[in-house]
N, C-alpha and C positions, 0 to 999 in steps of 0.2 A: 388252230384258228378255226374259230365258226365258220361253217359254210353260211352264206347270203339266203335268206328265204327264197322258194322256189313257188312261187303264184302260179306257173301258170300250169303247175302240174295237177292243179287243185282248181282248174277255171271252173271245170264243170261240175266240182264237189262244193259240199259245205265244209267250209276254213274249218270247224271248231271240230274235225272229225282227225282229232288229233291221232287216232292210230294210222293213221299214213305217215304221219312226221315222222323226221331223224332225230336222233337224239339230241343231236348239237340243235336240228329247230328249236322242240321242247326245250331245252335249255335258256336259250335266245327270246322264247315266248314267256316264257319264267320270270328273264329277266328284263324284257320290255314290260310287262304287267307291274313288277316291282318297281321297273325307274317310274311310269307313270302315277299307279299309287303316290308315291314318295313326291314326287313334283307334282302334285295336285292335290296335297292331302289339305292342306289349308281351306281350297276351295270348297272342298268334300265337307269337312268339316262345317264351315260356313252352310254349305246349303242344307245338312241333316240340322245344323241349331236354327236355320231360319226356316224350315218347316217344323221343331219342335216346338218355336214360340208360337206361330199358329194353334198349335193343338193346345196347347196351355190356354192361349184367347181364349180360344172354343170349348176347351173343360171350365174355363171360369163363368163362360154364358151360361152354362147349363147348371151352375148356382144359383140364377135368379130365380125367385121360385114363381112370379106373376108371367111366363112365358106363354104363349099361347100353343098349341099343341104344333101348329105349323111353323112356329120357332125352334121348337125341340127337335122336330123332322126334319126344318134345315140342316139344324145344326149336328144331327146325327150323320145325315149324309157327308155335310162338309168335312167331317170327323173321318166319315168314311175314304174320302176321296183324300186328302192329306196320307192318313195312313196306307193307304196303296199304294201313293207315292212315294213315301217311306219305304213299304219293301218292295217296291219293282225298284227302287236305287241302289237298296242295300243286297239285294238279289243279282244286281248287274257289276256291281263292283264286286262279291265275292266270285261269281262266276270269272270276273276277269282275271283275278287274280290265284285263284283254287282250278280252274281246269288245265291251264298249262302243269302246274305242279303234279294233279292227280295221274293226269299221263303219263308224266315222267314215269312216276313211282310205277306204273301198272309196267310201262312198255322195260326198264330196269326188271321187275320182278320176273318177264318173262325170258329175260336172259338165261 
């Protein structure tokens, strides 16, 4: 049986400094990141295609060809700012889901 997360051995550390964890935590973080993935994949999904249709808008503006130079500008920024959004989400959700794992493997390999 898994052992219970232990917080408060880690009050003063940073959580994601997975070489303090037990195996069984790693394991447990593995698979809390997996059940949450999997029961939120819908949403996830929903919010990477409602920030894609954005970028389509905004790649279809940038077809017009009478724009004015500070419509391009906006519209490069707003380009800008969508797609950062894009990977700071898709950088937090693999982080969420690939550093419990990468631990494992490290902390196993040094068995």
């Amino acid at each position: 049986m898994d052992t219970p997360f232990d917080s408060s051995r880690n009050s003063n550390n940073d959580l994601s400094d997975y070489s303090t964890w037990s195996g069984a935590e790693l394991a447990q973080a593995e698979s809390a990141a997996d059940q949450f993935l999997s029961e939120h994949h819908r949403a996830i999904w929903e919010a990477f295609a409602r920030q894609g249709t954005v970028l389509a808008r905004l790649f279809a503006l940038l077809k017009v060809a009478d724009l004015t130079l500070e419509q391009r500008l906006d519209c490069f920024a707003r380009i800008a700012e969508v797609s950062q959004g894009l990977q700071d989400s898709a950088n937090g959700f693999f982080e969420l889901g690939s550093q419990p794992v990468v631990a494992r493997t490290l902390a196993e390999a040094k068995i």
